[in-house]
PDB file of N, H, CA, C and O in Angstrom:
ATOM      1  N   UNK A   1      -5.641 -11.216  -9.133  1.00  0.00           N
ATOM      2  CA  UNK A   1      -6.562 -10.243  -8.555  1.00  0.00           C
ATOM      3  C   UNK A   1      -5.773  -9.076  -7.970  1.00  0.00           C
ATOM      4  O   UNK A   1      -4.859  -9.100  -7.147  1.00  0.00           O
ATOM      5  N   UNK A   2      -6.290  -8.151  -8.532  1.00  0.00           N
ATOM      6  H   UNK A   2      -7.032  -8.131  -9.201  1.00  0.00           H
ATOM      7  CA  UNK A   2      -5.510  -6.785  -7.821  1.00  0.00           C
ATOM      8  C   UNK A   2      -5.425  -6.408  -5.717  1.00  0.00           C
ATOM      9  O   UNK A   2      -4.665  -5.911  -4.886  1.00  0.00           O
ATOM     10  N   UNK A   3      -6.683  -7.025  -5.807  1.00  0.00           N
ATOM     11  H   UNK A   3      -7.300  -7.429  -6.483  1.00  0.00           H
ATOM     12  CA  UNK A   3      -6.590  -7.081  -4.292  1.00  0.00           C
ATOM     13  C   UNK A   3      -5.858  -8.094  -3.879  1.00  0.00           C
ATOM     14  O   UNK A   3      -6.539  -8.353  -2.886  1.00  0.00           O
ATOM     15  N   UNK A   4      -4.929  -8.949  -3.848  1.00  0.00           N
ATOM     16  H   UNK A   4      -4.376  -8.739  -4.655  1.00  0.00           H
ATOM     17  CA  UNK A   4      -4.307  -9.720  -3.384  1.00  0.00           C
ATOM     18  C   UNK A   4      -3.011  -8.838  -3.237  1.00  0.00           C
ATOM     19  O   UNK A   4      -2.196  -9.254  -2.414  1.00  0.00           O
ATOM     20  N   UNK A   5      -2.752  -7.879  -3.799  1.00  0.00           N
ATOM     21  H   UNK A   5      -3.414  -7.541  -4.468  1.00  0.00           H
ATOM     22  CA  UNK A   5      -1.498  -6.606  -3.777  1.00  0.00           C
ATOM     23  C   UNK A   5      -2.162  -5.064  -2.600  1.00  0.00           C
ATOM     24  O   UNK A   5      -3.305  -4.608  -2.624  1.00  0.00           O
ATOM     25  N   UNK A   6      -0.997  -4.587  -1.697  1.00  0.00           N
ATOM     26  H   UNK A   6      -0.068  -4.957  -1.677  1.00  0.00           H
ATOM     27  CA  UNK A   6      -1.145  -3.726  -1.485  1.00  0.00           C
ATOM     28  C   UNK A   6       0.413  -2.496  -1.883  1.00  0.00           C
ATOM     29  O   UNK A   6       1.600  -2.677  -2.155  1.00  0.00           O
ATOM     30  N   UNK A   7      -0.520  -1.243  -1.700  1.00  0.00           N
ATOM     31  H   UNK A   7      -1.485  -1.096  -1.479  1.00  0.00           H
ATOM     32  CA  UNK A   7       0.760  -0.598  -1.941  1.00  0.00           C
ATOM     33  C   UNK A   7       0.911   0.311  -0.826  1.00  0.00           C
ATOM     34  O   UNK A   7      -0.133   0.868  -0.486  1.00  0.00           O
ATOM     35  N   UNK A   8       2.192   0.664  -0.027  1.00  0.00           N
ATOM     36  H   UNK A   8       3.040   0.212  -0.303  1.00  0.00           H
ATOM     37  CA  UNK A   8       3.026   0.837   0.890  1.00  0.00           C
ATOM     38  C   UNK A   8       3.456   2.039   0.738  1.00  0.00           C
ATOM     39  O   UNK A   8       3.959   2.182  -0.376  1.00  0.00           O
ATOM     40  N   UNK A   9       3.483   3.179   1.521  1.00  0.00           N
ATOM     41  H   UNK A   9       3.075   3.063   2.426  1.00  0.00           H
ATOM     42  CA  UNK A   9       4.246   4.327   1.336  1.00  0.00           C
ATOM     43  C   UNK A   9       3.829   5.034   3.025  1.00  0.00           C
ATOM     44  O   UNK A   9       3.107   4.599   3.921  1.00  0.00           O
ATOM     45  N   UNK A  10       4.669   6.294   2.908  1.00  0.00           N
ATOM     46  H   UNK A  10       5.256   6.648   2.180  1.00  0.00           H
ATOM     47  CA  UNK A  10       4.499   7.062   4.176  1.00  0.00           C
ATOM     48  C   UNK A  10       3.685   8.326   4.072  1.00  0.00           C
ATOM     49  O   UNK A  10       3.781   8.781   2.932  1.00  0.00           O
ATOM     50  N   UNK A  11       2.908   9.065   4.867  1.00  0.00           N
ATOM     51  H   UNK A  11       2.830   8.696   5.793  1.00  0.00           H
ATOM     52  CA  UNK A  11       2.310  10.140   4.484  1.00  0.00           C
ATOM     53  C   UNK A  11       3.624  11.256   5.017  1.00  0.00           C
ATOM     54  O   UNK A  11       4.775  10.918   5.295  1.00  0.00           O
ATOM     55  N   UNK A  12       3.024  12.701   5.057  1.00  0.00           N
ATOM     56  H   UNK A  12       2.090  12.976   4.831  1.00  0.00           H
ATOM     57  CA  UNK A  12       3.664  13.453   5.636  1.00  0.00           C
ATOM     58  C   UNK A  12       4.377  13.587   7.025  1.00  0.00           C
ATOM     59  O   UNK A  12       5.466  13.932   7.486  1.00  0.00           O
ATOM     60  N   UNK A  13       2.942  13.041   7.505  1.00  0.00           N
ATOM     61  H   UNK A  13       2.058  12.761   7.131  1.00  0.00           H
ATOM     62  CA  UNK A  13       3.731  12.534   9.151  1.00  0.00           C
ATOM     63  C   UNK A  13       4.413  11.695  10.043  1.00  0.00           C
ATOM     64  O   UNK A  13       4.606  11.654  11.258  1.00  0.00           O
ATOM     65  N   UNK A  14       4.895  10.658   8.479  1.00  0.00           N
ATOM     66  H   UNK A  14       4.739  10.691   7.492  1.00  0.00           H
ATOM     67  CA  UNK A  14       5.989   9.608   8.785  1.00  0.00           C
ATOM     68  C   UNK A  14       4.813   8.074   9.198  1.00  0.00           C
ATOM     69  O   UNK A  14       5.265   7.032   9.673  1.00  0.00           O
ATOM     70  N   UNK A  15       3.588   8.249   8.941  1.00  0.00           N
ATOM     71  H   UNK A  15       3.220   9.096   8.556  1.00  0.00           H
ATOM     72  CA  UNK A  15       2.533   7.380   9.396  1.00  0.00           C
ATOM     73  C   UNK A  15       2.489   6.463   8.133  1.00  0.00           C
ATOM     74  O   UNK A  15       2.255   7.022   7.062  1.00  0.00           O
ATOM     75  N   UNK A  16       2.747   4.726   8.152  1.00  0.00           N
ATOM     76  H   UNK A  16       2.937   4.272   9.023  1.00  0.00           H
ATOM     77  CA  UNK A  16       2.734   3.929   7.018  1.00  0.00           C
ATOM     78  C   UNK A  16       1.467   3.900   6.540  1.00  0.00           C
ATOM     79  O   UNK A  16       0.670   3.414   7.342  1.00  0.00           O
ATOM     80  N   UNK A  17       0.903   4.336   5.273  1.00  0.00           N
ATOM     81  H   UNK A  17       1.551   4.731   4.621  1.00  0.00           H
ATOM     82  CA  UNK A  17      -0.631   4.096   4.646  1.00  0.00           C
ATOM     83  C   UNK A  17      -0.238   2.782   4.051  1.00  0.00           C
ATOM     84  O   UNK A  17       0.812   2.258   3.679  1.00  0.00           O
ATOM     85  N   UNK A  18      -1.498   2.461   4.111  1.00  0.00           N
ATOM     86  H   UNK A  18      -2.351   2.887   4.413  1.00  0.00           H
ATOM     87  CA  UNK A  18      -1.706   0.535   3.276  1.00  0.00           C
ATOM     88  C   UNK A  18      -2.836   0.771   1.971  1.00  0.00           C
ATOM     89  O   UNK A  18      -3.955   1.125   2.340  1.00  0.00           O
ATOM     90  N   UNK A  19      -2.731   0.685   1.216  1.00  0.00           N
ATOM     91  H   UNK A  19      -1.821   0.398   0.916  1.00  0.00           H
ATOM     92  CA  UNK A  19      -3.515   0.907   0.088  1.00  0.00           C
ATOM     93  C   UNK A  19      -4.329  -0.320  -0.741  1.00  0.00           C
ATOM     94  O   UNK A  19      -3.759  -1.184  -1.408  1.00  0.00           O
ATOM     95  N   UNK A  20      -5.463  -0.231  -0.593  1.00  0.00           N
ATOM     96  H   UNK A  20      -5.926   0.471  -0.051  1.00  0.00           H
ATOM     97  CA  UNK A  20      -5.853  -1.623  -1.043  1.00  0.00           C
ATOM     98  C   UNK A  20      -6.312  -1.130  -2.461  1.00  0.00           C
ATOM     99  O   UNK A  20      -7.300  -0.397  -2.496  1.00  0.00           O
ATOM    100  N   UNK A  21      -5.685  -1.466  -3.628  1.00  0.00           N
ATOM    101  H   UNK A  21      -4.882  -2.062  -3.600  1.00  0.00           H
ATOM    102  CA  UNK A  21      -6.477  -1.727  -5.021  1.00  0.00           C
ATOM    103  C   UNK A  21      -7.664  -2.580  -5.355  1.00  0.00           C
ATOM    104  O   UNK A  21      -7.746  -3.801  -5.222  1.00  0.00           O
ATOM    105  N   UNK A  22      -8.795  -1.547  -5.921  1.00  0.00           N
ATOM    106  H   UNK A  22      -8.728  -0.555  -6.029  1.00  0.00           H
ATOM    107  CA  UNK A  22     -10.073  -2.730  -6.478  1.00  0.00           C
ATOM    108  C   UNK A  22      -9.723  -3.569  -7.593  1.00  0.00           C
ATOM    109  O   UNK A  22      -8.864  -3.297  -8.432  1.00  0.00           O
ATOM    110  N   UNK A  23     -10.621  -4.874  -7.547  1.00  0.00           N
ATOM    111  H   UNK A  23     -11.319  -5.095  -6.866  1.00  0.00           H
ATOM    112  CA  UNK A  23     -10.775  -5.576  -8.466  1.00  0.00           C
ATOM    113  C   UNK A  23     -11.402  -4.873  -9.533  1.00  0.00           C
ATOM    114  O   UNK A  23     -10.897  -4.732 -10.647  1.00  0.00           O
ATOM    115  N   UNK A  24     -12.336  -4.505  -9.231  1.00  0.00           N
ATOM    116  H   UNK A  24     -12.746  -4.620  -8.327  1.00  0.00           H
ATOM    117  CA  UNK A  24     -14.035  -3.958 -10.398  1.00  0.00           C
ATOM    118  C   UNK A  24     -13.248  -2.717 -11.040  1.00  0.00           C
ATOM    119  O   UNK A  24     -13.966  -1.767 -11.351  1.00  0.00           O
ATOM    120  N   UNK A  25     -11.731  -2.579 -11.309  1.00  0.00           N
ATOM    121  H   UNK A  25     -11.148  -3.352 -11.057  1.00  0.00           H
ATOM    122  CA  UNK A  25     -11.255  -1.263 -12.161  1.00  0.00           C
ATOM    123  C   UNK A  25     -11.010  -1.484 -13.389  1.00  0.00           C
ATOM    124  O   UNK A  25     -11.093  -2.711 -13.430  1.00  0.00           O
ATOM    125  N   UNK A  26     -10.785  -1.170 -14.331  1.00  0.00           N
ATOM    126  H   UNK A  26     -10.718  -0.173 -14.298  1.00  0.00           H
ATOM    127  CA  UNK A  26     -10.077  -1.550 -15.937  1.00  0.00           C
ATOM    128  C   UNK A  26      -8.350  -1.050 -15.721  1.00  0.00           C
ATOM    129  O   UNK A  26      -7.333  -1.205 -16.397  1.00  0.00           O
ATOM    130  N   UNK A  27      -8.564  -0.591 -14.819  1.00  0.00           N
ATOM    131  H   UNK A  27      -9.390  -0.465 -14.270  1.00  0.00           H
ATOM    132  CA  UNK A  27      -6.648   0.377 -14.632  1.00  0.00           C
ATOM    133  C   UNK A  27      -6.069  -1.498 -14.127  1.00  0.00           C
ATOM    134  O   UNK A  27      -6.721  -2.448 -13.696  1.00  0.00           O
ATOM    135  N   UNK A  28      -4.520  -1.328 -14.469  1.00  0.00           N
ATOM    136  H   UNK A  28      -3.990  -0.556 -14.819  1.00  0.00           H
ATOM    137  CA  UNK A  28      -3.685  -2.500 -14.006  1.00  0.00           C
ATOM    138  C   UNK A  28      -3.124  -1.608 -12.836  1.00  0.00           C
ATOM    139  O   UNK A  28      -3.242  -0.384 -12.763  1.00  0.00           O
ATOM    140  N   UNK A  29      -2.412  -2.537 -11.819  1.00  0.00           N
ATOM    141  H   UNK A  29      -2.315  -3.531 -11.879  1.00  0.00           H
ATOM    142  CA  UNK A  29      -1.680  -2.131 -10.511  1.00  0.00           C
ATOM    143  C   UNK A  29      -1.187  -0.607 -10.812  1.00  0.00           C
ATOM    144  O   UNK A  29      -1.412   0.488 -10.297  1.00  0.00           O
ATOM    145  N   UNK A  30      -0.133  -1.244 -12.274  1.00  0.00           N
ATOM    146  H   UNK A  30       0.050  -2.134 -12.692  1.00  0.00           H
ATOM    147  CA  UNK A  30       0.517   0.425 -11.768  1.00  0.00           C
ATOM    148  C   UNK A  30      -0.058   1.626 -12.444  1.00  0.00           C
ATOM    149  O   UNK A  30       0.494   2.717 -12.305  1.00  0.00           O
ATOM    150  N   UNK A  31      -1.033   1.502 -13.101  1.00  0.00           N
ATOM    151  H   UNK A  31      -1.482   0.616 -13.214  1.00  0.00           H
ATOM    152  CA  UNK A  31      -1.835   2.899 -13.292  1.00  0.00           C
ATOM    153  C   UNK A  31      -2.411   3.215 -12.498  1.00  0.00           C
ATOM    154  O   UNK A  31      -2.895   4.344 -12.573  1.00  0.00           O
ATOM    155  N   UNK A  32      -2.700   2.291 -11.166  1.00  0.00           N
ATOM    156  H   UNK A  32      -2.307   1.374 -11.105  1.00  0.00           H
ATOM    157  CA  UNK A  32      -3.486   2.611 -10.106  1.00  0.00           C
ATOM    158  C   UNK A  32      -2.237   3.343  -9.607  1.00  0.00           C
ATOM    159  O   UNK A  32      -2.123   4.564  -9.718  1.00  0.00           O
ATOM    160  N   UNK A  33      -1.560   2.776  -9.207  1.00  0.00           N
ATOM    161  H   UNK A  33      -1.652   1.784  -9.117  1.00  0.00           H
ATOM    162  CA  UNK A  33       0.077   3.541  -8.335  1.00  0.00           C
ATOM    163  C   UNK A  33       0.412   4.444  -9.073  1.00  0.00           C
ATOM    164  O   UNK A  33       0.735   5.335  -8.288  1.00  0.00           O
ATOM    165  N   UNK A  34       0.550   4.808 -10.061  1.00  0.00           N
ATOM    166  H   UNK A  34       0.287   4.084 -10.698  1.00  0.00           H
ATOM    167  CA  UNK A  34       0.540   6.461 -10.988  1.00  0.00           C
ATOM    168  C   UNK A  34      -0.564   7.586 -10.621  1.00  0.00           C
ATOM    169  O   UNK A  34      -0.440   8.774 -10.324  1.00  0.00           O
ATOM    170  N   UNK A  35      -1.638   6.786 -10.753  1.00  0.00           N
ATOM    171  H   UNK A  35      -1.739   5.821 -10.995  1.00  0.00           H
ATOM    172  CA  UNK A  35      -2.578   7.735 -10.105  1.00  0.00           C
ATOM    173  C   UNK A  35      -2.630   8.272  -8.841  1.00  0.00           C
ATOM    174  O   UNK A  35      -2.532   9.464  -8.546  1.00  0.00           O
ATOM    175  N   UNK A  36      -2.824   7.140  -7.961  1.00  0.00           N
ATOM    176  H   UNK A  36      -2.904   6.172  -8.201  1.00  0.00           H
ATOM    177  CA  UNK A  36      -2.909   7.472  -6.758  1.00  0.00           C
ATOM    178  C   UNK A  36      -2.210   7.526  -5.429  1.00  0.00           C
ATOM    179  O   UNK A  36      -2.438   8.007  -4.319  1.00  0.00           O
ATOM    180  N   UNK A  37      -1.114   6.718  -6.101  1.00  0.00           N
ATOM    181  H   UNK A  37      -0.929   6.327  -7.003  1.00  0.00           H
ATOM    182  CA  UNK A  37      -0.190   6.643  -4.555  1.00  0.00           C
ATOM    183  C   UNK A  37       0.779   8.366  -4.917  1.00  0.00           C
ATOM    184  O   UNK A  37       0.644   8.963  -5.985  1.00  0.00           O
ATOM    185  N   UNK A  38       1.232   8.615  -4.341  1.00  0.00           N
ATOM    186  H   UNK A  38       1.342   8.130  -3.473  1.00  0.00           H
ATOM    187  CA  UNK A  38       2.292  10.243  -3.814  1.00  0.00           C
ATOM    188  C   UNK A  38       3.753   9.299  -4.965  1.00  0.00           C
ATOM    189  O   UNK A  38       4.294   8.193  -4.973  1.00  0.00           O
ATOM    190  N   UNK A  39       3.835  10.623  -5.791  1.00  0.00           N
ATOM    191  H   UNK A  39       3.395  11.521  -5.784  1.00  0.00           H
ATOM    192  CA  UNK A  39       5.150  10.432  -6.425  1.00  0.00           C
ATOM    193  C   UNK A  39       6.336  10.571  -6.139  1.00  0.00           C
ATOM    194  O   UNK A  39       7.265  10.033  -6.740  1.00  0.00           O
ATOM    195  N   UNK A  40       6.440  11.405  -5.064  1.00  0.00           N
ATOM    196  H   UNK A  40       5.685  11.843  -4.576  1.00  0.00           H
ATOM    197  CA  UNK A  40       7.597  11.864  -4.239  1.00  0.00           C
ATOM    198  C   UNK A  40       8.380  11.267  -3.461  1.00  0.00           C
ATOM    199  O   UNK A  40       9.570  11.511  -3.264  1.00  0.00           O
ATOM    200  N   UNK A  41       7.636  10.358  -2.936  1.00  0.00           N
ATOM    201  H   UNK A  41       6.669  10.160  -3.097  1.00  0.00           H
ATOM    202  CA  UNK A  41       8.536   9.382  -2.014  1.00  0.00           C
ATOM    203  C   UNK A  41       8.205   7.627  -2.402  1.00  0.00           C
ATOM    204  O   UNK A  41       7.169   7.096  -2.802  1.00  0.00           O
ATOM    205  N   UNK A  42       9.279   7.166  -2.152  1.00  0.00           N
ATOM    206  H   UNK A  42      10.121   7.598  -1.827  1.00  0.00           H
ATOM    207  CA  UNK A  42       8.926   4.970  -2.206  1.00  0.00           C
ATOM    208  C   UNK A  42       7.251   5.050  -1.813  1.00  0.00           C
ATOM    209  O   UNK A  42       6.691   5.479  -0.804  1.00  0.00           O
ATOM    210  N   UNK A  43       6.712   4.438  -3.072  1.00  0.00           N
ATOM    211  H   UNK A  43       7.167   4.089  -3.891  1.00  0.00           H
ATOM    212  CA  UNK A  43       5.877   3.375  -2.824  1.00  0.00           C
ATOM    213  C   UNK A  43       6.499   1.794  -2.991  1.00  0.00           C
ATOM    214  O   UNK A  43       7.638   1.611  -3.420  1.00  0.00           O
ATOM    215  N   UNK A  44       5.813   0.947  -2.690  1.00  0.00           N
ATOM    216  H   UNK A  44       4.887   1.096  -2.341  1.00  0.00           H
ATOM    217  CA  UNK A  44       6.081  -0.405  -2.032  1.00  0.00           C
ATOM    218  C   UNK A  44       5.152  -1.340  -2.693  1.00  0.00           C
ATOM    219  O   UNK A  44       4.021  -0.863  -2.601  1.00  0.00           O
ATOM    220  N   UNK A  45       5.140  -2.373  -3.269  1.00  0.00           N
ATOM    221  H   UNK A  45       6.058  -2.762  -3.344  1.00  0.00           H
ATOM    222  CA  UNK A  45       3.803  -3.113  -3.871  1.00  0.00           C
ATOM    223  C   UNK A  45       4.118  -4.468  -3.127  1.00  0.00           C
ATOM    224  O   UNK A  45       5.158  -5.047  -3.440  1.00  0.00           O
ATOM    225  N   UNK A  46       3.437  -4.924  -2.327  1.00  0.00           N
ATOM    226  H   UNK A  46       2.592  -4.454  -2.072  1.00  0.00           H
ATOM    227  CA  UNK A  46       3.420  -6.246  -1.562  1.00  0.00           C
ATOM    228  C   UNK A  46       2.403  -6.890  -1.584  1.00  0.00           C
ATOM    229  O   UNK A  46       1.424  -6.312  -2.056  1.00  0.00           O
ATOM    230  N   UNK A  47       2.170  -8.766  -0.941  1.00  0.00           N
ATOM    231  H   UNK A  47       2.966  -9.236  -0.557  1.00  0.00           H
ATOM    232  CA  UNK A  47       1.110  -9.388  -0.988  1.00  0.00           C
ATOM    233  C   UNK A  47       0.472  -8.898  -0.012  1.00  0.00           C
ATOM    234  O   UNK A  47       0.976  -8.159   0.833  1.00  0.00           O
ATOM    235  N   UNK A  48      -0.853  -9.316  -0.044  1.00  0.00           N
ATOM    236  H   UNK A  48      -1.262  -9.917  -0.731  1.00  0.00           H
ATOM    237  CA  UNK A  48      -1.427  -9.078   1.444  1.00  0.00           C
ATOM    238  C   UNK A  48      -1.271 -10.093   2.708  1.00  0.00           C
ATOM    239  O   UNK A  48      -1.645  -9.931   3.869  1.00  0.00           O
ATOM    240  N   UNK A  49      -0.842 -10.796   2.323  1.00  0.00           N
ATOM    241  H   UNK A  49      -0.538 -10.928   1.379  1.00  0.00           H
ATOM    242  CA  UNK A  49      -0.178 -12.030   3.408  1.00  0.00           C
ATOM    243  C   UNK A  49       1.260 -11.006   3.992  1.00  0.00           C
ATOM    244  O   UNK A  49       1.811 -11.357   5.035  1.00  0.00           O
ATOM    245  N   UNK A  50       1.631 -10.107   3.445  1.00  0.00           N
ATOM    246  H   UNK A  50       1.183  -9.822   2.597  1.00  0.00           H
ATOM    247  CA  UNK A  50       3.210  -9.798   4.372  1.00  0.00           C
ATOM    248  C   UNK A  50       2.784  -8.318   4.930  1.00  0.00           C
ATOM    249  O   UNK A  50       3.565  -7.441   5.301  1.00  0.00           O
ATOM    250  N   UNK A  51       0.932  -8.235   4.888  1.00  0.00           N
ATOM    251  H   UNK A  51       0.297  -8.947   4.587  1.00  0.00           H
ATOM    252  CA  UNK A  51       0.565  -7.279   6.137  1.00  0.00           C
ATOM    253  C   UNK A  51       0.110  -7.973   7.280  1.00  0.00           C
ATOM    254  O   UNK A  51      -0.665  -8.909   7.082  1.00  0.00           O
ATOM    255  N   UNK A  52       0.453  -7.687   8.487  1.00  0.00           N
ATOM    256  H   UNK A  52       1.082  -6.926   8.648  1.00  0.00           H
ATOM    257  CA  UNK A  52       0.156  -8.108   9.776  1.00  0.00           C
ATOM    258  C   UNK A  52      -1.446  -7.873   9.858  1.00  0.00           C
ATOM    259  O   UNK A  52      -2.116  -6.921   9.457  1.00  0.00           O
ATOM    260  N   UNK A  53      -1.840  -9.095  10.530  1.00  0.00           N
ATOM    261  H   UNK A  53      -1.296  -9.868  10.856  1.00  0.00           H
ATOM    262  CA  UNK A  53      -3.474  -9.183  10.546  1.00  0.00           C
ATOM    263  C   UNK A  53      -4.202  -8.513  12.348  1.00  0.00           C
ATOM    264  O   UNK A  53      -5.360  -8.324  12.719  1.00  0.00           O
ATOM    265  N   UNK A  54      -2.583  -8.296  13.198  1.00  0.00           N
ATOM    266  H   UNK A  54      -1.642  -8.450  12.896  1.00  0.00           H
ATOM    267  CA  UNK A  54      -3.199  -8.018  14.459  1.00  0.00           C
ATOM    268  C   UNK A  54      -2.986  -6.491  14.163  1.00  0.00           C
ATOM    269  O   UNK A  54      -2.011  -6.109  13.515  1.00  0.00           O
ATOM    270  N   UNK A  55      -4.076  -5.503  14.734  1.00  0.00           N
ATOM    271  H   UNK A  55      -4.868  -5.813  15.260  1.00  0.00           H
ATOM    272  CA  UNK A  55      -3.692  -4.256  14.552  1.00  0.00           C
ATOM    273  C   UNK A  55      -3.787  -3.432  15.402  1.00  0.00           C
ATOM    274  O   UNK A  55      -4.145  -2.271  15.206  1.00  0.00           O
ATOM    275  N   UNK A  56      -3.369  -4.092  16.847  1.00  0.00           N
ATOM    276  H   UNK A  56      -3.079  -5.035  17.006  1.00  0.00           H
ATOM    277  CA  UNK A  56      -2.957  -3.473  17.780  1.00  0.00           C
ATOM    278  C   UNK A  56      -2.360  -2.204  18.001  1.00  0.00           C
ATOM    279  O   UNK A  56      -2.766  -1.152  18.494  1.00  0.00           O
ATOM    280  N   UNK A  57      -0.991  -2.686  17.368  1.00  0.00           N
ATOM    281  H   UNK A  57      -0.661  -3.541  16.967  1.00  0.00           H
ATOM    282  CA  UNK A  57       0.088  -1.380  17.448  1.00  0.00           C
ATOM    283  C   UNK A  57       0.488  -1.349  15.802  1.00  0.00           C
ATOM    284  O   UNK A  57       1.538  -1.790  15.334  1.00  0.00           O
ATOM    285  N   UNK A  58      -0.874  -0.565  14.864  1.00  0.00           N
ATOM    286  H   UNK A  58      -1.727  -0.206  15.245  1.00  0.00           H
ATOM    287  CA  UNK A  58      -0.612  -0.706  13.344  1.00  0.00           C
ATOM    288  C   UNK A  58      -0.370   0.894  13.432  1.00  0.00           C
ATOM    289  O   UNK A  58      -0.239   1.529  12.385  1.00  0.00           O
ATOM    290  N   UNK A  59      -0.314   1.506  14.629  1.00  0.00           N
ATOM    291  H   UNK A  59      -0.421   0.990  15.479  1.00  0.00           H
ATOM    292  CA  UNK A  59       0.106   3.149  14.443  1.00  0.00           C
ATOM    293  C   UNK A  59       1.454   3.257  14.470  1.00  0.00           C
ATOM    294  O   UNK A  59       1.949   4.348  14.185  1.00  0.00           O
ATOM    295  N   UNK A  60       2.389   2.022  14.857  1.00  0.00           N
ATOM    296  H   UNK A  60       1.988   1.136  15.089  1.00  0.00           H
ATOM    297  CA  UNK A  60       3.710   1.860  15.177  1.00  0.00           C
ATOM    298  C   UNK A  60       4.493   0.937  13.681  1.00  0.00           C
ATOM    299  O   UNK A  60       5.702   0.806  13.491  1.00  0.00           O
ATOM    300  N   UNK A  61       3.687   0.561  13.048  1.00  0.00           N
ATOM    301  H   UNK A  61       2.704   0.668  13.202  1.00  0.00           H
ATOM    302  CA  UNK A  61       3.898  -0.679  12.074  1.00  0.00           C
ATOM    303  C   UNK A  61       4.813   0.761  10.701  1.00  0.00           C
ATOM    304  O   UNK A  61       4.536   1.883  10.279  1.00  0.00           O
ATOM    305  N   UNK A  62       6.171  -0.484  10.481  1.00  0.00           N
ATOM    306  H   UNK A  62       6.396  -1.396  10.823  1.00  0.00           H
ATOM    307  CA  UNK A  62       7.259   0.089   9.101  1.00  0.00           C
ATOM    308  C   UNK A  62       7.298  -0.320   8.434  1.00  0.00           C
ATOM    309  O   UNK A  62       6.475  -1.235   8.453  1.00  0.00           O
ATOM    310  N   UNK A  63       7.987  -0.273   7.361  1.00  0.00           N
ATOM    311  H   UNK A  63       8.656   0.470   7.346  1.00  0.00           H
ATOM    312  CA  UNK A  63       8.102  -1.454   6.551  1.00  0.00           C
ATOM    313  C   UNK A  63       9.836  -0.777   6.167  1.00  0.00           C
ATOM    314  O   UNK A  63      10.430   0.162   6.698  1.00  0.00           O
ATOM    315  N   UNK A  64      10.160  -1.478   5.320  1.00  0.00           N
ATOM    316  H   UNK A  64       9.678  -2.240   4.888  1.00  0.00           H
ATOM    317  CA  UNK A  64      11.558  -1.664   4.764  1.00  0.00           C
ATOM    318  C   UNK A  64      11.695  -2.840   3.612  1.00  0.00           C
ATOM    319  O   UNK A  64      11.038  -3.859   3.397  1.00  0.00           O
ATOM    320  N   UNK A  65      12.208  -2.575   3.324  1.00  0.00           N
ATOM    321  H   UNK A  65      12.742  -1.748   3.499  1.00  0.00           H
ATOM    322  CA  UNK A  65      12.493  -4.263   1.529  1.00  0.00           C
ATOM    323  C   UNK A  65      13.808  -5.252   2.282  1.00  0.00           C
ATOM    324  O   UNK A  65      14.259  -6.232   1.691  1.00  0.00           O
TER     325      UNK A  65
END
């Protein structure tokens, strides 16, 4: 399932976006990530188990590999 993947990148203002892919698409992961994630900088493709579920301080949240 495509939603069991998110994809990871930074916007302009250094703020981590979390990207959730639909199921109900005909596109696979990475035509979704061609399309829509920013070409310019790392995107990131992770489970959704290695996003934090408290989202307290998710304005502070990084990531790294």
């Amino acid at each position: 399932m495509k939603s069991d993947k998110r994809f990871l990148y930074t916007d302009d203002e250094g703020r981590l976006i979390i990207m959730i892919p639909a199921d109900k698409t005909p596109l696979t992961l990475d035509e979704i990530k061609d399309q829509y994630c920013p070409k310019d900088r790392p995107v990131y493709t992770v489970d959704k188990e290695q996003i934090p579920t408290d989202r307290s301080f998710r304005n502070a949240w990084t990531y790294s590999e």
